[in-house]
N, C-alpha and C positions, 0 to 999 in steps of 0.2 A: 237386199231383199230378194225372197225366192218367191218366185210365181208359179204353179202349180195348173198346170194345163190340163183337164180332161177330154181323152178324144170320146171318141163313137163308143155305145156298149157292144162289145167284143162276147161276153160271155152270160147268160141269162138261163139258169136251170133251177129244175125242184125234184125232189125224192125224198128216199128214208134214211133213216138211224139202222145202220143192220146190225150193228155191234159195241158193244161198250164193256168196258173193264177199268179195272182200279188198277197203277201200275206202283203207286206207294200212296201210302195214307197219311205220312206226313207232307203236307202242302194243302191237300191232297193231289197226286196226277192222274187224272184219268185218259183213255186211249177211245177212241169215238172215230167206227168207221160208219161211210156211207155210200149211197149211191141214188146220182144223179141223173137225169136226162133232161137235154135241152138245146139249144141253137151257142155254138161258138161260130164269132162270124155268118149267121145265118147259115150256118151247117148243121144238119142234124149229125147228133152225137151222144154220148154217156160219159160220166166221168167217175170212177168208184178211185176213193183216198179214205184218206186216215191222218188226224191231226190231236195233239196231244194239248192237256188245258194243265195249268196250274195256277190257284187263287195268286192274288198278288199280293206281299203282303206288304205292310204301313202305305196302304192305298184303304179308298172309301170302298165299304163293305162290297161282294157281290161282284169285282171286277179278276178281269181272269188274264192272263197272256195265254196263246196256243202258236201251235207250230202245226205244218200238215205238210204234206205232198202227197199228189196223186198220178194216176192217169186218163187220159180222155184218149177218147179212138170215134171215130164218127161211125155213124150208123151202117152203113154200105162197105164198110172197112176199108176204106179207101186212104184214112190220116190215122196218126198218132202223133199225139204230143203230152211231154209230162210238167209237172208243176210241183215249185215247192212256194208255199206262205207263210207268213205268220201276220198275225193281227192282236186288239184289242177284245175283250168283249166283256158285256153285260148281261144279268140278268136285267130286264125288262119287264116281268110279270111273274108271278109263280108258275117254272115251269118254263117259260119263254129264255130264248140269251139271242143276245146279235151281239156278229163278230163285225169288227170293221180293218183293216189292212191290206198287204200288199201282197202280190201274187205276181212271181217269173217264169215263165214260160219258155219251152226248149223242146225242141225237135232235131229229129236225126235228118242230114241229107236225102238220106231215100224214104225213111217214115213219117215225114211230113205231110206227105199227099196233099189232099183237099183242105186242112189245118196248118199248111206249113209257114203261114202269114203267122202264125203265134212264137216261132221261133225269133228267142230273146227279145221277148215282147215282154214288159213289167204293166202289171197295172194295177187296178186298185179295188176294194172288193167289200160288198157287203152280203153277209151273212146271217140268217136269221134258224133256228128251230124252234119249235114247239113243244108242250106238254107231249102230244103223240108221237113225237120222233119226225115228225116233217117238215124237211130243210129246204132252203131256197139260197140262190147265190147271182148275185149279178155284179159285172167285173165290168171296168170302163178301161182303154187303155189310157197309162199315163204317158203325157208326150212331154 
């Protein structure tokens, strides 16, 4: 049996949809960047990525797999740290999708700074947009 520990939320932001494209039409893939601001470890921060969807198929209508990575830099530029994910996700409404998965975290020795607690830090994530392109993400770490 595996037990599944959630620690503290580590990661808590909201922003926009800046960019979308088609990258092939059969699946279809789409390409969805954005950008966020919010508290990592109670830091202020920004994080602009980019993660990639394709429907899934012989699954129930409406469900997608995606991939991303981004980066985050705190406010005062003081940290950097990057991330790559991938998750589930649905639509939820016309218009609506939440993603749910995983998200690892890495920093450099010296670009760390005020974020460098997120180096090789994995946790867990949910993901929400909207009809208008406004997104929200909050991340627990997993222990």
């Amino acid at each position: 049996m595996c037990i599944v520990v959630l620690g503290e939320l580590i990661e808590e932001e909201s922003g926009k949809i800046t960019g979308q494209r088609v990258l092939d039409v059969e699946g279809p893939k789409m390409e969805t960047s954005f950008k966020m601001n919010g508290k990592f470890g109670g830091i202020e921060g920004s994080d602009i990525g980019t993660y990639c969807t394709v429907m899934r198929e012989g699954s129930e209508p409406g469900v997608m797999y995606g991939e991303g990575q981004g980066v985050i830099t705190t406010k005062d530029g003081q940290g950097m740290a990057t991330w790559t994910g991938q998750g589930i996700g649905r639509f939820t409404a016309p218009g609506k999708i939440s993603f749910r998965g995983s998200v690892f975290y890495r920093t450099t020795s010296t670009g760390g700074g005020k974020i460098s607690f997120l180096n090789n830090v994995v946790g867990v994530f949910e993901y929400e947009m909207d009809e208008q392109g406004n997104s929200s993400t909050k991340v627990w770490e997993w222990k």
